[in-house]
C-alpha positions in Angstrom: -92.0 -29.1 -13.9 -94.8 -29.2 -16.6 -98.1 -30.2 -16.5 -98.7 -34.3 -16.4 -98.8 -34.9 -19.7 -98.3 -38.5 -19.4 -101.1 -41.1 -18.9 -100.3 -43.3 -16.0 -101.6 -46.5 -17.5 -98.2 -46.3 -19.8 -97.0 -48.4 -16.1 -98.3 -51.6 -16.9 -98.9 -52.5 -13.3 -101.0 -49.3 -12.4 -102.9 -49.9 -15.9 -104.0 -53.5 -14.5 -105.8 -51.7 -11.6 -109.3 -51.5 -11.8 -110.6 -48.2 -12.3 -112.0 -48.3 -7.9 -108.6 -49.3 -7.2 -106.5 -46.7 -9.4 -108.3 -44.0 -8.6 -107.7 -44.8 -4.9 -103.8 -44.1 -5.6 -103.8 -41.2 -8.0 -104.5 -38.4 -5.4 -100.8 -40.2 -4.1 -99.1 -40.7 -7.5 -96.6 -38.2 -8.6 -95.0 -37.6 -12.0 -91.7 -37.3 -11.5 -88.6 -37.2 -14.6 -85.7 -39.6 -13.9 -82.1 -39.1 -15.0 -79.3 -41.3 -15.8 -77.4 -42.4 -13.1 -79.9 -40.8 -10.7 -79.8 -43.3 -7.3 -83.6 -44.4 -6.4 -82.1 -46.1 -3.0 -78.8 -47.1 -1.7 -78.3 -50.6 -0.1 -79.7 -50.5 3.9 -80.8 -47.4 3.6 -84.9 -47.0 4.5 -86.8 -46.5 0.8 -88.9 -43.4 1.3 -90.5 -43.7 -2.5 -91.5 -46.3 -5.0 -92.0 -45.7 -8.2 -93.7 -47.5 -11.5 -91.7 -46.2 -14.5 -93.2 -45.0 -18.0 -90.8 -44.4 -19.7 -87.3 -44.9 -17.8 -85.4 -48.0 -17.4 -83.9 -48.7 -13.7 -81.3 -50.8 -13.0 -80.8 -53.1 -9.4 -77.5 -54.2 -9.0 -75.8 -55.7 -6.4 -72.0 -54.3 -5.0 -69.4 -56.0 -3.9 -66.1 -54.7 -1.3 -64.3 -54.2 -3.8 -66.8 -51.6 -6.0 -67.6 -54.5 -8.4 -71.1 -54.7 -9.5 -73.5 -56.8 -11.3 -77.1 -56.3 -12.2 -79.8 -58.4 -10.3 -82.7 -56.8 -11.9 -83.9 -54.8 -14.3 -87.7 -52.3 -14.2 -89.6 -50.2 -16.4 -92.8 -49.6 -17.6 -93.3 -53.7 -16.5 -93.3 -52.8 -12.8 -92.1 -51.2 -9.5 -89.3 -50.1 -7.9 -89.5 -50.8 -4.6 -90.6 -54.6 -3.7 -88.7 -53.9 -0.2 -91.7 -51.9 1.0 -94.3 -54.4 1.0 -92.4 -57.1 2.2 -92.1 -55.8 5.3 -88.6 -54.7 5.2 -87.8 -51.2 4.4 -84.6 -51.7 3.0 -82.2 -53.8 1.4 -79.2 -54.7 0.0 -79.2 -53.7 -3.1 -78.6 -50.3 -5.0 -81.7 -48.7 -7.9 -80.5 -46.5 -10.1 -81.4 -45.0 -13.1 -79.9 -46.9 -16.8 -82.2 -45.0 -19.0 -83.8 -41.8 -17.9 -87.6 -41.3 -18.6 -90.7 -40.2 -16.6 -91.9 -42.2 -13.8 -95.4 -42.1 -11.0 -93.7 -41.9 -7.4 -95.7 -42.5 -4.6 -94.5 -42.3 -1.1 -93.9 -46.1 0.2 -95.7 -46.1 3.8 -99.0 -45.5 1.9 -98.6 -48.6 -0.9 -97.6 -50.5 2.3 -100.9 -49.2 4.1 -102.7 -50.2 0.6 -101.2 -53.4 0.3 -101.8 -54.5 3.9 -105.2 -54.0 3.4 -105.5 -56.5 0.9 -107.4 -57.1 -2.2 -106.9 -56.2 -5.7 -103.8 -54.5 -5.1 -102.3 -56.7 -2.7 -102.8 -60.2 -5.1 -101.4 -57.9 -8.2 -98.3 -57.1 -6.8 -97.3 -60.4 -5.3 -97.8 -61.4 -8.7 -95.3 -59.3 -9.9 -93.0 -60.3 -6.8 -93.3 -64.3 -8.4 -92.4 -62.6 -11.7 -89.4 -60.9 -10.4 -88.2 -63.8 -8.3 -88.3 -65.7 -11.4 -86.4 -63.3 -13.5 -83.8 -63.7 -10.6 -83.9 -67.6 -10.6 -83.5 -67.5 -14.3 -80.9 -64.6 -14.3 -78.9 -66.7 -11.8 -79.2 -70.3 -14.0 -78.3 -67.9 -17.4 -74.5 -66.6 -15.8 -73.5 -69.7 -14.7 -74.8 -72.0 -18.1 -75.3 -69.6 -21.0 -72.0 -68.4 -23.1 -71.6 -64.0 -23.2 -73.5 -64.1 -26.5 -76.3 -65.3 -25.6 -77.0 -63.4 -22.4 -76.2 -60.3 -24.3 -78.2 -61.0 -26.5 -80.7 -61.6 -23.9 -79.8 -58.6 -22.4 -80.4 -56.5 -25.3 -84.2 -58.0 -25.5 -84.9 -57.3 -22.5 -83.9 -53.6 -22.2 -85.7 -53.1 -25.7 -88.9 -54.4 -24.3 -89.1 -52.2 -21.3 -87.8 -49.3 -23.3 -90.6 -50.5 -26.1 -87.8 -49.1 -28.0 -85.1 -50.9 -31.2 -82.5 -48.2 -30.6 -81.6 -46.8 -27.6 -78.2 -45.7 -25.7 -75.5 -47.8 -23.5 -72.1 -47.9 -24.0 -70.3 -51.1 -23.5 -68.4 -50.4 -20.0 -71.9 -50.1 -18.8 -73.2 -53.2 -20.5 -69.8 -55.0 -18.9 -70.6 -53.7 -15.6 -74.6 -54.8 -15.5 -73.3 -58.4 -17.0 -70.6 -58.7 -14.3 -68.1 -59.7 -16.9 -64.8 -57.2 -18.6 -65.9 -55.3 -21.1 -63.2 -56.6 -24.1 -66.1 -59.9 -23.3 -68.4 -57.5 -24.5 -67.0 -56.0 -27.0 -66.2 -59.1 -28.6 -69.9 -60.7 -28.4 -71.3 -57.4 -29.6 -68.3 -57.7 -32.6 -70.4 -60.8 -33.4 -73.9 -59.9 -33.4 -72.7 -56.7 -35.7 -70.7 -58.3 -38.0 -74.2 -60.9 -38.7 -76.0 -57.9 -39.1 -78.1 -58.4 -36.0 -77.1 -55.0 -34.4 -75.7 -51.9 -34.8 -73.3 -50.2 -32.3 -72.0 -46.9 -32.5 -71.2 -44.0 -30.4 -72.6 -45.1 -27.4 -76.0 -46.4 -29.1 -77.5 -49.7 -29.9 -79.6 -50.6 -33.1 -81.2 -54.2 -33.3 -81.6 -55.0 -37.0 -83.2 -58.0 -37.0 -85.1 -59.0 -33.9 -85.7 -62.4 -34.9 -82.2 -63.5 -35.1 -81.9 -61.4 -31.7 -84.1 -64.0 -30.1 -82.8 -66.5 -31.6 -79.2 -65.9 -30.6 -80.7 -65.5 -27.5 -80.8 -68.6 -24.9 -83.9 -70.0 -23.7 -84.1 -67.3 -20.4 -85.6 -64.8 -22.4 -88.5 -66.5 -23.5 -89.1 -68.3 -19.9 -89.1 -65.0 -18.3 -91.2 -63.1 -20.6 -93.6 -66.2 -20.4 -94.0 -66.2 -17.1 -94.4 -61.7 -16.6 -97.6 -62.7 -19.2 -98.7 -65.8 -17.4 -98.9 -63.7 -14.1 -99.7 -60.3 -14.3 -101.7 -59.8 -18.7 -104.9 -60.1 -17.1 
């Protein structure tokens, strides 16, 4: 693997460290490149790593008996993958794996538990992302059962580009389907609707937004109460 050329502060959580802190992790931080589809943990299986993406999108979804799935979550360069560890769990029922690969800082997870049971900085920044996440749930939860297929789409799409930091970037439909929990003909007739208005592109596997502003504004009101709340609680 090359040289780090990546700054770590591109992680949005390490970057809010202050510079005793940070450089109390680096000797521990690893750069590490993620691929598509790569698993970051299976559901009850101990997590041995976290990580805090830079530049790869990962994807917590939840399975059901019969191989259905759904998305729960979504991290990048926002915040960790990993919460489990510092709760005090170790594991849990839900599957990470990798939507958009990109590089990311691992770190092995018994030493950000030692770090964050001791307190401090480190420990009030990431419970702080923990009541950012477990709104993003809350919210994801109230969106499926009140908001039509366009507009959490549309949500859907905002949120990926703002981890990504990106306005084009590559998902086909099935896997759009499977992250929204719904068939993908649903999809491909919302995303039929935002094209034809000119407010994205698809093709071959690749989504363009066009115009942002009408993005948001197809969007429902989720997006803007969880991107509210990730700024109220952790740009400091």
């Amino acid at each position: 693997m090359r040289e780090n050329t990546f700054k770590p502060q591109v992680n949005k959580l390490l970057a809010a460290l202050s510079t005793n802190d940070y450089q109390r992790l680096v000797p521990h931080l690893k750069l590490v490149s993620l691929s598509t589809r790569q698993v970051i943990y299976e559901p009850k299986e101990p997590i041995a790593h976290v990580y805090f993406p830079q530049h790869a999108v990962v994807s917590i979804v939840s399975s059901m008996e019969d191989g259905s799935m759904v998305e729960v979550g979504i991290v990048s360069n926002e915040g960790m993958v990993g919460i489990p560890v510092i709760l005090g769990g170790n594991t849990t029922t839900t599957k990470a794996f990798v939507q958009v690969s990109g590089a990311a800082m691992q770190m092995d997870a018994d030493i950000l538990k030692t770090e964050f049971n001791q307190g401090g900085a480190i420990q009030n920044l990431l419970l702080r992302y923990v009541q950012a996440v477990y709104t993003e749930l809350a919210q994801g939860c109230a969106c499926n059962r009140f908001h039509t297929l366009e507009e959490r789409l549309a949500r859907w799409l905002l949120t990926v580009s703002d981890r990504l930091q990106l306005e084009d970037f590559p998902l086909t439909q099935e896997f759009i389907a499977q992250m929204l929990g719904v068939r993908r003909s649903g999809v491909t007739v919302a995303a039929n609707t935002l094209s034809r208005t000119g407010i994205i592109r698809y093709q071959r596997g690749h989504i363009s937004i066009l115009n942002r502003e009408d993005l948001e504004a197809t969007s429902c009101e989720c997006y803007r109460v969880i991107q509210n709340e990730f700024a109220r609680l952790l740009d400091n």
